[in-house]
C-alpha positions in Angstrom: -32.3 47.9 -34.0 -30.0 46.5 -36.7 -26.5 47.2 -36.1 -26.4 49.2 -39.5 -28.4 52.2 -36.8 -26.5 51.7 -33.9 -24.0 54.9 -35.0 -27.2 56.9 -35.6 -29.1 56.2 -33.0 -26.5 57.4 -30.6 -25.4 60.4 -32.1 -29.2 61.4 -31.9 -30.3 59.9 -29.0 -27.2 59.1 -26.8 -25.9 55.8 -25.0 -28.8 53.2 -23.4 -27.6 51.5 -20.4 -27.6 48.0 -21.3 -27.3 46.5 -24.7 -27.9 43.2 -26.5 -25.3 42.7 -28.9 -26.5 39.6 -30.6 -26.0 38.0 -33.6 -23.2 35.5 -35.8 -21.8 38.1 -37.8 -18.7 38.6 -36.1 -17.6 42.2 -37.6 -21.1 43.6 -36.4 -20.4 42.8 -33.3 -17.3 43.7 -32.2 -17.4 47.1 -34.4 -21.3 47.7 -32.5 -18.7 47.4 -29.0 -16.3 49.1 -30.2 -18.7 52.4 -31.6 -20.3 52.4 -27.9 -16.6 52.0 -26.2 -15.8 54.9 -28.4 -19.1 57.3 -27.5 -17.9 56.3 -23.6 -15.1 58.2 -24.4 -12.5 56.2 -21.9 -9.6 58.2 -20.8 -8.7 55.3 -18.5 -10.0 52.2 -19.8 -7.8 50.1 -17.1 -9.8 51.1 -14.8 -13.5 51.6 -16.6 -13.7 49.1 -18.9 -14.3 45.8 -17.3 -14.7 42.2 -18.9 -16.3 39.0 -18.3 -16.5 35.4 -20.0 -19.6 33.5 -20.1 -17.8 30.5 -18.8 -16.9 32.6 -15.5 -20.9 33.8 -14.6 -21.8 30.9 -12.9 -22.6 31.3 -9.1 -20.8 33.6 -7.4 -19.4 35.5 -10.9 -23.0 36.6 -11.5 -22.9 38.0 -8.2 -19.6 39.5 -8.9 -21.3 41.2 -12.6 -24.0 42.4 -10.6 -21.6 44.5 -8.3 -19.4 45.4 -11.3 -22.5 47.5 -12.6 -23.2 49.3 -9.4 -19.2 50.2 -9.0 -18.5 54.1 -9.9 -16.3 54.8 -12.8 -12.7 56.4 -11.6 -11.8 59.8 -13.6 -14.0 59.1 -16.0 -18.1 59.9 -16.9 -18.4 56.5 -17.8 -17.9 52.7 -16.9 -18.4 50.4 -19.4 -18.7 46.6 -18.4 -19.0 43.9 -21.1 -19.9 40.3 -20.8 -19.3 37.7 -23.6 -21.4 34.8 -24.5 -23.7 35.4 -21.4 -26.8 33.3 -21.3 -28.1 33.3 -17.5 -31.6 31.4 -17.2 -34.7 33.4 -16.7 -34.8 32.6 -13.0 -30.7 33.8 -13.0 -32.1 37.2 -14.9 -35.2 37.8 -12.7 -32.6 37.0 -9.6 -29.6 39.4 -10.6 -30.2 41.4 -13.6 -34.3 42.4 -14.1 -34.1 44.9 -11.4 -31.0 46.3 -12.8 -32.5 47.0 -15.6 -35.6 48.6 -14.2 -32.8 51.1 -12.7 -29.3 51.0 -13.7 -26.5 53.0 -12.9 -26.4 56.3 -14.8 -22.8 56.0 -15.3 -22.3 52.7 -16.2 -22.8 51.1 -19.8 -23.4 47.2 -19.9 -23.0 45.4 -23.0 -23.9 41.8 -23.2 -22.0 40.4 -26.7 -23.5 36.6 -27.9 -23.1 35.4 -31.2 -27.1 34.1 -30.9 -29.1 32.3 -28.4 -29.4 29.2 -26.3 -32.3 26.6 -25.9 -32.7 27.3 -22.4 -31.9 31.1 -21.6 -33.6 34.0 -20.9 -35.0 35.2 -23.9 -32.8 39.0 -23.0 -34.5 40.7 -26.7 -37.7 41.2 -24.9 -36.2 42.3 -21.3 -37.3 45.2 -20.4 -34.3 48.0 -20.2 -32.5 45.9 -22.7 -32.0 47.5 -26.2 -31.3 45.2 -28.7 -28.9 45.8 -31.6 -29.5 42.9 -34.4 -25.9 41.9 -35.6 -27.2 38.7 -37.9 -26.1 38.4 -41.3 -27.6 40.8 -43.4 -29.3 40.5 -47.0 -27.2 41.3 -50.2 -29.7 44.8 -50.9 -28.6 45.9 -47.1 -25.2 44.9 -47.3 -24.4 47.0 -50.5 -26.2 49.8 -48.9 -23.7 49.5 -45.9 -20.6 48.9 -48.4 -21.6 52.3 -49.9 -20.9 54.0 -46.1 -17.8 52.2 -46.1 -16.5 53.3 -49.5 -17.1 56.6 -49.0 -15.6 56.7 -45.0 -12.4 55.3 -47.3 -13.1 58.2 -50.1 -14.0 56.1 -52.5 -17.1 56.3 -55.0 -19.1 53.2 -55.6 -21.2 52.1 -58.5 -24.6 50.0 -57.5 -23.3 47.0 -59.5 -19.9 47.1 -58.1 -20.9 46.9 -54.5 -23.9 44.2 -55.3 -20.9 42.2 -57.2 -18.7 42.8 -54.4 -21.2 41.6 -51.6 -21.5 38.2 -53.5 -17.3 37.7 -54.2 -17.1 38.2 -50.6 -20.4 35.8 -49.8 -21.8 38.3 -47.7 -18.9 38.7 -45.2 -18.7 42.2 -43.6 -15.3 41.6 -42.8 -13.6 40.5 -46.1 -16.1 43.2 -47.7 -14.0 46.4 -44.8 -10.9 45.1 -46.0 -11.5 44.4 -49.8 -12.3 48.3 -49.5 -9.4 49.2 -48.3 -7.3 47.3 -51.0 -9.5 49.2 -53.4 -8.8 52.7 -51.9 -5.1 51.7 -52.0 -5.1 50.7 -55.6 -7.9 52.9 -56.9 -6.2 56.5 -54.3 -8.2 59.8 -53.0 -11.7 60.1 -54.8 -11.2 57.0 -56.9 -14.5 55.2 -58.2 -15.1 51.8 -57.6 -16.6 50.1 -61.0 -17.4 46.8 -61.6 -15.0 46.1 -63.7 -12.7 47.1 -60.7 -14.0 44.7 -58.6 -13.6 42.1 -61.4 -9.9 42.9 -61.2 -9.0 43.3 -58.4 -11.1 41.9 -55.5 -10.6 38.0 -54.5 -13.2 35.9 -55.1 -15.0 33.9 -52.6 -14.9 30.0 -53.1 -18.9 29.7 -53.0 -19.3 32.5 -55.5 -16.6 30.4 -57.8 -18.4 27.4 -57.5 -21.4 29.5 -57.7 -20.1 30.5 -61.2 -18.7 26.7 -62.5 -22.4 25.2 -61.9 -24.0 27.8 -64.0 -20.7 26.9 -66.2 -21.7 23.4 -66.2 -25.7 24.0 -66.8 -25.1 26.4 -69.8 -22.5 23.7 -71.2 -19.9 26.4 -71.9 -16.9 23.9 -71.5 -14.5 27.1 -71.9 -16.1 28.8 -69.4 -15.9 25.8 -66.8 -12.4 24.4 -67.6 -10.9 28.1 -66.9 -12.7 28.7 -63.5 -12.0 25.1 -62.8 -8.6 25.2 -63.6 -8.5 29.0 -61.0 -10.2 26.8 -58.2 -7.5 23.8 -58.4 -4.4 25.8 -58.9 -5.4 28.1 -55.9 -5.7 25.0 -53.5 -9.3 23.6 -54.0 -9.9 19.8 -53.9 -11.4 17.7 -56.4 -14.0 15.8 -54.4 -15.1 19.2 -53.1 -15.4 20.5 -56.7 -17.6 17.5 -57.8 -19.7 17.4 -54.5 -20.6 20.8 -55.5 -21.7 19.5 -58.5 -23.7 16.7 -57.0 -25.5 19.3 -55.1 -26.2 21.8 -57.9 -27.7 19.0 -60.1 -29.8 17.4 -57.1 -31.1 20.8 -56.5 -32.1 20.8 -60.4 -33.9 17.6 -59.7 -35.6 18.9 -56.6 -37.4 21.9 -58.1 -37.8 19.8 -61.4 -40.3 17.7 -59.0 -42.0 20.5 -57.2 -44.6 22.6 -58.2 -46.0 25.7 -56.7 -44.5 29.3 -57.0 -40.8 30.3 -56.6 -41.7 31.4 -53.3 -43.1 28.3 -51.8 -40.7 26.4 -53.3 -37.4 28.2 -51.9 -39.1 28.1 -48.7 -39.6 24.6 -48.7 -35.9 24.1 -49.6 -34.3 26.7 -47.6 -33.2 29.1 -50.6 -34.2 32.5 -52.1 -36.7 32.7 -54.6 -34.5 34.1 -57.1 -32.3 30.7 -56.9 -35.4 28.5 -57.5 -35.9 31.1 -60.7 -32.5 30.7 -61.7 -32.6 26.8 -61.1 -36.1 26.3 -63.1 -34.3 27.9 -65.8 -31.6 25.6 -65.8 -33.5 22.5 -65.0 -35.9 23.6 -68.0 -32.4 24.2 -70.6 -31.3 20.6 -69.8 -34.9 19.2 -69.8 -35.9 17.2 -66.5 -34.4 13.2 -68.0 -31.2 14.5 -68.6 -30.9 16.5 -64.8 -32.3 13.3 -63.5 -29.6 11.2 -65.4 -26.7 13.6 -64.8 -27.4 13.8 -61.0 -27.6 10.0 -60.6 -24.2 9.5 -62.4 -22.7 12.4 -60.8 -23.6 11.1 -57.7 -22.2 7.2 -58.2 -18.8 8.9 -59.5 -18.9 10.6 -56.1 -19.5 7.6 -54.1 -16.8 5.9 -56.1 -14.5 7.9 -55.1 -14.8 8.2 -51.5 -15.0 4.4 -51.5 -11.8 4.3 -53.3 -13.0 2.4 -56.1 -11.6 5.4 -58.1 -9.5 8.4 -57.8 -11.0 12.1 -56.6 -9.2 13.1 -60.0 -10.7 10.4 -62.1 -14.0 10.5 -60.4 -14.1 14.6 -61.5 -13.1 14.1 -64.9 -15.9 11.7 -65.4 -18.3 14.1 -64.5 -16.9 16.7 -67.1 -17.2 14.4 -69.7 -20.8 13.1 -68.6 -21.8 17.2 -68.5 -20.5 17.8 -71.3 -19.3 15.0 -74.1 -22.3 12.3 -73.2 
């Protein structure tokens, strides 16, 4: 299930006995432990709530897991035992855990937390007894839809565009998203609405949507535009040779789908990108017509060079690309 359930799904159905808690979005994960710690309900979690390191279940600490899950809980209904970054191989699994699983221990919940998966472990999604709550980054449309949920737990109301805008200022970080809401709830008090034009004010912009916003700057020519986002990005701390690298790469990727044919489909999957980028590119690429994203991208990219050869300055190597974007 996605972690976006997980709440749900016990409140209707009640707690499994072993979970998978997998996936690289941090926040997912440790609020998925923390909403089955919470439906254990733990009077004494010294002595029911147990924890092991990947590092430490090796030999005789799988052994020592594998009793940890048949040990009673102590004044409590429930035991809850967690194991971090666990990745025992498929002979370790059908060894210690597989029959486990056929049969655990009424009493005892077991949570196994990894941020993904490893070449050559045990495969524990399709385990049997395992239930598997998908903590992976989600898409924008599912992330706003989450946001909303958050918003209201803080009283807030939110407007579609707000919480779409919001889910790309915070690139799509569940984390920075929670606490940008709570800023919000503080500024905006009980019942407030979010708007986008809240969000525009007051929540922090994240550096890929900025550069995000100077490329599209740079392909429309609006030199006003650019030189005031530009000038945001340097005084907050960005470096100039990261600016113009992402300038090298917004121009190469002009080039690219320049050259390649096919639908916006095919082509973002070839590249590694959403369709609606490859849209959004084509349209610029077409704008600037396909000599002058060639030409830009190849001198763009010899200023770069130049100045991480040291045959120029990171400052003198940017402020040759502005004037080749927009004064040649």
């Amino acid at each position: 299930m996605k972690f976006v359930q997980l709440a749900k799904t016990i409140q209707a159905e009640g707690l499994a006995p072993v979970y998978l808690i997998e996936g690289e979005e941090a926040y997912f994960r440790d609020h998925a432990v923390e909403s089955i710690r919470a439906a254990c309900r733990l009077t004494n979690p010294a002595l029911n709530d147990a924890r092991y390191e990947g590092e430490s279940l090796k030999g005789e600490g799988l052994a020592d897991l594998r009793r940890a899950l048949e040990t009673l809980p102590f004044f409590d209904e429930k035991r809850l035992v967690r194991a971090y970054e666990f990745y025992p191989t498929e002979r370790e699994w059908e060894s210690f855990f597989k029959t486990y699983a056929a049969d655990p221990s009424p009493s005892t919940v077991f949570l196994i937390v990894n941020a993904g998966r490893k070449a050559n472990a045990a495969d524990l999604r399709r385990k049997a007894g395992v239930t598997y709550v998908d903590c992976s980054r989600e898409n924008e449309e599912t992330l706003s839809r989450w946001l909303f949920g958050v918003a209201r737990r803080q009283g807030l109301q939110m407007d579609a565009d707000a919480a779409a805008l919001m889910v790309r200022y915070c690139a799509q970080d569940a984390a920075r998203m929670k606490l940008e809401t709570e800023k919000l709830a503080a500024i905006l008090g009980e019942s407030g609405r979010v708007t986008r034009a809240a969000v525009e004010e007051y929540v922090a912009k994240d550096t890929e949507y900025k550069i995000y916003e100077l490329t599209q700057a740079a392909s429309r020519k609006n030199y006003a535009l650019f030189s005031e986002i530009l000038s945001d990005m340097l005084e907050k701390g960005s470096d100039e040779h990261a600016v113009l690298a992402a300038l090298v790469s917004h121009y190469r990727t002009l080039t690219e789908v320049t050259g390649m044919s096919g639908p916006d489909a095919e082509v973002a999957k070839a590249l590694g990108v959403k369709p609606y980028a490859v849209q959004k590119n084509r349209e610029a690429a077409r704008r600037l017509g396909k000599e002058r994203v060639e030409s830009l991208y190849l001198a763009l990219y010899a200023l770069s060079s130049g100045a991480r050869s040291g045959s120029c300055t990171k400052t003198g190597a940017l402020f040759g690309a502005i004037a080749k974007i927009f004064f040649v």
